[in-house]
C-alpha positions as CSV (number, residue, x, y, z in Angstrom):
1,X,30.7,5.6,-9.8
2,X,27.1,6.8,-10.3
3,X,24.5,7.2,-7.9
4,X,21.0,7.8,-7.8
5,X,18.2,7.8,-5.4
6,X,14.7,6.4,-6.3
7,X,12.0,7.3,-4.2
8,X,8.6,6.2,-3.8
9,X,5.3,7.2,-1.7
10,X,3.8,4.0,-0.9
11,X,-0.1,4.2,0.4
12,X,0.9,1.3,3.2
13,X,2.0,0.8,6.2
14,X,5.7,1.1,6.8
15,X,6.1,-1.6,9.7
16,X,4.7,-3.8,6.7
17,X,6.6,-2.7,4.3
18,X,9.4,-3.4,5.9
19,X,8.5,-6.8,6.9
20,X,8.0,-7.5,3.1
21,X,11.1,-6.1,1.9
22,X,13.1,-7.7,4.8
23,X,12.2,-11.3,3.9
24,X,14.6,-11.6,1.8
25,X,14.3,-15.2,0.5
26,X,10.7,-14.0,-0.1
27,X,10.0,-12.0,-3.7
28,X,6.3,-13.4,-4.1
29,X,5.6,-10.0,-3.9
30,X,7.1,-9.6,-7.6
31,X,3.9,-10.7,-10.5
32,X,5.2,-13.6,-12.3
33,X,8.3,-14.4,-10.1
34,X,8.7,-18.2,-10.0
35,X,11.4,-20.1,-9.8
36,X,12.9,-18.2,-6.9
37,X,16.1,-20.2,-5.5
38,X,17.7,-18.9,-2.2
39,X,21.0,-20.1,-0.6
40,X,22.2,-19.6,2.6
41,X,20.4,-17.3,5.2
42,X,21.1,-13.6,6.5
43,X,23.8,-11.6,5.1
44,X,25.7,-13.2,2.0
45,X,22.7,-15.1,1.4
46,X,21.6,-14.8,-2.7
47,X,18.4,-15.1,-4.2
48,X,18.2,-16.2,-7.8
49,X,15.2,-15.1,-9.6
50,X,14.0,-16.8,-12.8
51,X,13.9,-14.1,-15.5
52,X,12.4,-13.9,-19.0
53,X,14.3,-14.9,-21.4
54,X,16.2,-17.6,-19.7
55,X,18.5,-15.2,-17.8
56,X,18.3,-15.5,-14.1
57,X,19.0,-12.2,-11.9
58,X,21.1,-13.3,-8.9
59,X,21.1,-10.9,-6.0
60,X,23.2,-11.5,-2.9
61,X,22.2,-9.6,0.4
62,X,25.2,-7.7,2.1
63,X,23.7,-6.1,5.4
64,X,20.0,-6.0,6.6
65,X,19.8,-3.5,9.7
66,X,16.2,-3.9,11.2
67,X,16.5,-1.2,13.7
68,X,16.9,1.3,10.8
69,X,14.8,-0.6,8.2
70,X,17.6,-0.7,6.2
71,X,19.3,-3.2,4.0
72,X,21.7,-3.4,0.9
73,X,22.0,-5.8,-1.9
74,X,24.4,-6.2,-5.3
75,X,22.9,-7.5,-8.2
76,X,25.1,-9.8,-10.2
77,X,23.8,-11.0,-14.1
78,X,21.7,-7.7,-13.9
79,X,19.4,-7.3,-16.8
80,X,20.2,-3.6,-16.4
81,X,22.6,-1.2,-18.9
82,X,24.8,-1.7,-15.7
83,X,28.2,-3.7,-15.1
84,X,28.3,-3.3,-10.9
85,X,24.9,-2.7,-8.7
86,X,24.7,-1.7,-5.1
87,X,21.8,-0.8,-3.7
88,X,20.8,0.3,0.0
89,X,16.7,0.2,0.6
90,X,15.3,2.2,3.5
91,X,11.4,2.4,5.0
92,X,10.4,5.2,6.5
93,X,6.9,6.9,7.3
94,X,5.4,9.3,4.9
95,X,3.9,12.2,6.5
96,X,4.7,11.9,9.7
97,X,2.0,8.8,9.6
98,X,2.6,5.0,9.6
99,X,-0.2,4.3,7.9
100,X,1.9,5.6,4.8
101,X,5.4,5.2,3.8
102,X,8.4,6.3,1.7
103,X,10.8,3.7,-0.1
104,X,13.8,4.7,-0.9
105,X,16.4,2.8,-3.0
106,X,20.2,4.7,-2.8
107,X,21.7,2.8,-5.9
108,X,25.8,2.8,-7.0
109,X,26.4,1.5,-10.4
110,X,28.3,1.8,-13.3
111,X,26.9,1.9,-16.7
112,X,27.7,-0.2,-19.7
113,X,27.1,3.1,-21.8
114,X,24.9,5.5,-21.6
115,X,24.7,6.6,-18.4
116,X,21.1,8.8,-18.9
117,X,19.3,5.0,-20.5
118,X,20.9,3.3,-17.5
119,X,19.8,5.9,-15.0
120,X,16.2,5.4,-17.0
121,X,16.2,1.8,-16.7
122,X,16.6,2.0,-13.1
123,X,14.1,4.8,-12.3
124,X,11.5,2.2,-14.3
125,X,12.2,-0.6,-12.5
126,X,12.4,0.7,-9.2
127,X,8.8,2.6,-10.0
128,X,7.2,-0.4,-11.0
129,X,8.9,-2.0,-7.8
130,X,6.8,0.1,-5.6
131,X,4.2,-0.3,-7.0
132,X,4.0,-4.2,-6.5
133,X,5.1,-3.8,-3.2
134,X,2.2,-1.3,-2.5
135,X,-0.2,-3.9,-4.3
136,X,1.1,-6.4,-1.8
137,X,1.2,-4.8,0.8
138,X,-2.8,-4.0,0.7
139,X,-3.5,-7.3,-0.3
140,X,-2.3,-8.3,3.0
C-alpha cells in the first residue's frame, strides 16, 4: 500500500495543538462541522461527521499516545479516491521553539485509481486541515 507524509508548519503552539487534535470527540475546530456524533471513548471510539452531500465520514481512533503526541485513525465512508485510510498524526515543535509547531500526518491508503489524484486529494485536505487548526488554535 501507499504512503505519504503531509506536513505542515503551524504558527501555534504545539502543547495546544496537541490538546486540539487529541480531543478526539471534538472537530469544532473544522468550519461548518455540525452534526458531529461520537461513540464510545478512547481508543476504538468513532466520530461521525456530517458531510456535504448527505454522506457522513466515519473515523474510528485506533491509538492516541500523549507522551509522544501521537495518535492514529482509519477513515471508513472516506470521501477520498481511496478504498482503506490509516493515518498516524504527530506534533512536534518547529524550530526548536514551542511557540511554533510542525503537523505531521503519515497516511497508508490504497487508491480507487489513480494513485497521483488520490495522493492530490490528500495533500489538499490535509493543507486545508492545518490551516483550520492554526485558525483555531489562535483563536484560542
Amino acid at each position: 500500500m501507499p504512503t505519504l507524509t503531509v506536513s505542515r508548519g503551524i504558527a501555534a503552539r504545539s502543547a495546544t495543538v496537541w490538546t486540539i487534535l487529541a480531543d478526539f470527540g471534538k472537530v469544532d475546530w473544522i468550519p461548518g462541522a455540525s452534526g458531529v456524533q461520537v461513540e464510545g471513548d478512547g481508543p476504538g471510539m468513532r466520530r461521525i461527521i456530517a458531510g456535504s452531500g448527505g454522506t457522513s465520514i466515519v473515523e474510528t481512533l485506533i491509538s492516541l499516545k500523549p507522551e509522544e503526541r501521537a495518535l492514529s485513525y482509519q477513515i471508513t465512508d472516506n470521501p477520498l479516491p481511496v478504498r482503506r485510510f490509516v493515518s498516524t498524526v504527530t506534533v512536534s515543535d518547529a524550530n526548536g521553539s514551542a511557540d511554533e509547531s510542525t503537523v505531521a500526518w503519515r497516511i497508508d491508503y490504497e487508491p480507487t485509481g489513480d494513485d497521483d489524484a488520490a495522493r492530490g486529494a490528500i495533500e489538499g485536505v490535509y493543507g486545508m486541515m492545518a490551516g483550520w487548526i492554526e485558525d483555531y488554535a489562535n483563536a484560542r
